[in-house]
C-alpha positions as CSV (number, residue, x, y, z in Angstrom):
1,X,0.0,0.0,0.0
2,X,1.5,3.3,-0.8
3,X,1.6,6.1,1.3
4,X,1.9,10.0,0.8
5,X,3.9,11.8,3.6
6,X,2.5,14.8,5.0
7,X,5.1,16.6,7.2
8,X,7.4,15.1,9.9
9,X,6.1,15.5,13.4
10,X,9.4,17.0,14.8
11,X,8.0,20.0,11.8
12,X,5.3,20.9,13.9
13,X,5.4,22.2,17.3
14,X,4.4,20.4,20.6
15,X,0.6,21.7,20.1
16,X,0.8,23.0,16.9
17,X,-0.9,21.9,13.5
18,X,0.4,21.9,9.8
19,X,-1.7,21.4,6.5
20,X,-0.5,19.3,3.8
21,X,-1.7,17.6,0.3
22,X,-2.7,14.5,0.4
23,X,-4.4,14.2,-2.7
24,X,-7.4,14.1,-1.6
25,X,-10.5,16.8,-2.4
26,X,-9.3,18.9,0.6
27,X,-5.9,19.2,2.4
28,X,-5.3,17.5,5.2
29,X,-4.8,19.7,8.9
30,X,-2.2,17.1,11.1
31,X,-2.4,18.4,14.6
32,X,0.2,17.6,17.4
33,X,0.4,16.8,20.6
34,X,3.9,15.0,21.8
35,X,4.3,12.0,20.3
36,X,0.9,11.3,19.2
37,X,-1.0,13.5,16.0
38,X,-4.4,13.3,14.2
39,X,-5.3,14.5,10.9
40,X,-8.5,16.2,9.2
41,X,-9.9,17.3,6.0
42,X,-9.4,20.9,6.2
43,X,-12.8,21.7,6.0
44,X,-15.2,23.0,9.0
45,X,-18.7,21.4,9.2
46,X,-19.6,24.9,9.5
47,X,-20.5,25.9,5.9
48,X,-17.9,23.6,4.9
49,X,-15.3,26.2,4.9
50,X,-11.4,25.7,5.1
51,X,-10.1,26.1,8.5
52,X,-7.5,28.2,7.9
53,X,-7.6,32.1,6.5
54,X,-4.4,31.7,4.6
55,X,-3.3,28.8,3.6
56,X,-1.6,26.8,5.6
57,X,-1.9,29.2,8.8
58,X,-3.6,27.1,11.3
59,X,-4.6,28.1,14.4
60,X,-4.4,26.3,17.7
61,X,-5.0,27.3,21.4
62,X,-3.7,26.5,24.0
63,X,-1.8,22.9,22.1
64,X,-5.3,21.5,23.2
65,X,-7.7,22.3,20.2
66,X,-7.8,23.4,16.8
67,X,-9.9,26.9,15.6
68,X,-11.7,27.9,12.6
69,X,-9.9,30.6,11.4
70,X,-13.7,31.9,10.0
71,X,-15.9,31.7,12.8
72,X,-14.0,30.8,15.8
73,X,-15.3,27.3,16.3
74,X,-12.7,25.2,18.0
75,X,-12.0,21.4,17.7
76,X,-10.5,19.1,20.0
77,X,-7.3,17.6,18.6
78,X,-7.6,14.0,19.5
79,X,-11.0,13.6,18.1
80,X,-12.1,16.7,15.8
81,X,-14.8,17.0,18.2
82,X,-16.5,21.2,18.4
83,X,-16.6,21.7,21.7
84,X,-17.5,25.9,21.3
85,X,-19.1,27.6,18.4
86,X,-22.2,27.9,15.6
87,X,-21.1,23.8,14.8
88,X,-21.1,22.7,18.5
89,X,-21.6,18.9,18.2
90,X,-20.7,18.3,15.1
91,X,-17.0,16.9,14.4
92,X,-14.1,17.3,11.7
93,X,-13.7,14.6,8.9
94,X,-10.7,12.4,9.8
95,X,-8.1,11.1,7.9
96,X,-6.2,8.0,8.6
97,X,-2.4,8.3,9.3
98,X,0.6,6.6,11.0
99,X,3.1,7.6,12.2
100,X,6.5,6.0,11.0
101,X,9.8,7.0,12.0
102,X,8.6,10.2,12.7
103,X,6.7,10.7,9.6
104,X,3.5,11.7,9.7
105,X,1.4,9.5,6.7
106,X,-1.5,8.9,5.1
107,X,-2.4,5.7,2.9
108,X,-3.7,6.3,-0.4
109,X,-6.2,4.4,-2.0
């Protein structure tokens, strides 16, 4: 199975996020949090609008969730979960990864 890398996890601060191509309809927002990271479609369920303003400038607070750069909604890292804003309840799209020798990957189809 091939696999597309998306950014190395020692790239991306403790708490911080990066977005990346994964060849899929959307980039993919990998967020961090030590040795562990998740990934989602960057796309909010909130009128399905890109989480960042400029591309690639993602916002996180606190190195506990990830914001909508539109409307301020923010997302829990480990499960895309909004916990505050006009999509409370709904969740982020995930994307599979793995991690492998600090690579952060996704499987293509």
């Amino acid at each position: 199975m091939d696999t597309v890398l998306l950014c190395r996890l020692d790239a991306m601060p403790d708490g911080g996020a990066c977005v990346a191509d994964a060849g899929l309809a959307n980039d993919v927002v990998v967020v961090r949090r030590g040795q562990q990271a998740w990934a989602y479609l960057n796309r909010c369920p909130h009128f399905s609008v890109c989480l960042d303003y400029e591309p690639g400038d993602v916002v996180t607070y606190d190195g506990q969730v990830l914001m909508c750069a539109h409307h301020g909604a923010l997302f829990r890292f480990e499960d895309g979960h909004c916990i505050e804003g006009p999509c409370a309840g709904a969740a982020l799209t995930p994307v599979a990864i793995r991690i492998v020798d600090g690579e952060v990957r996704h499987s293509s189809p």
